[in-house]
N, C-alpha and C positions, 0 to 999 in steps of 0.2 A: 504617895500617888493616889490615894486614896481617897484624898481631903480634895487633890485637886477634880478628880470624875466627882465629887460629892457637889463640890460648887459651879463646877461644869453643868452638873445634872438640875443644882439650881436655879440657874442663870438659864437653861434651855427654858424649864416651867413656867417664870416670868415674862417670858416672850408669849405677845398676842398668836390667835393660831393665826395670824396672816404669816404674821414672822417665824414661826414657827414652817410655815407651809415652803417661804423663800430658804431657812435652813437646808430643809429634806430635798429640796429641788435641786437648791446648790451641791449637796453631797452625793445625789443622785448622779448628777450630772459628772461630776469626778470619778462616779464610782464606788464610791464608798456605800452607798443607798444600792441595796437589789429594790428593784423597780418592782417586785411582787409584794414589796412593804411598802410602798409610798402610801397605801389608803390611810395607815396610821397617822400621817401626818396632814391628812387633810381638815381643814374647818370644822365640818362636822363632827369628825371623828375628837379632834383636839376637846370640842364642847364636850362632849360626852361624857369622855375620859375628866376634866375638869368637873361637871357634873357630877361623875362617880369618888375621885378622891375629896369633894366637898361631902358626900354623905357617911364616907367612910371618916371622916375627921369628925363629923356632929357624932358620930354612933349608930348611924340608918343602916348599919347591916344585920343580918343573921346567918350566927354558923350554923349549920348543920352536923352531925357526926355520921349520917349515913341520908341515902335520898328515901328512904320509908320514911322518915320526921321530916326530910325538905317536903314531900308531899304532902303528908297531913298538914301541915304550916299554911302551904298552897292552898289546900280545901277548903279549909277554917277560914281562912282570909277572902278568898271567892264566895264561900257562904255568908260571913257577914256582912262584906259588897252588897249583896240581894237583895239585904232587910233593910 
């Protein structure tokens, strides 16, 4: 069952967000979709998300282990912005 949500879950990804957008409407409409989540499936939203698993696949993230280091990160990086 597993393999099959895995290719399910790949076959959704593939899809443009237009089509992506006709899925969540179509399921919406069945039911299956609470209408308090359809933002996820909008265009915009789809890019984004798209946008974000692109930089998490190049390496464009930073963990943090606590928000005292996500904040110095912030500073330091605001600070050299400046220069």
């Amino acid at each position: 069952m597993a393999t099959n949500i895995e290719r399910l879950i790949e076959t959704i990804k593939s899809l443009s967000a237009a089509e992506k957008f006709e899925l969540a409407r179509r399921l919406e409409e069945t039911g299956v979709l609470d209408d308090n989540q359809s933002w996820y499936w909008t265009p915009q939203w789809q890019a984004a998300e798209k946008e974000a698993d692109e930089d998490i696949a190049a390496g464009r993230i930073y963990h943090y282990d606590n928000v005292d280091d996500l904040m110095r990160s912030l500073h330091a990086r605001r600070k050299q912005a400046s220069k």
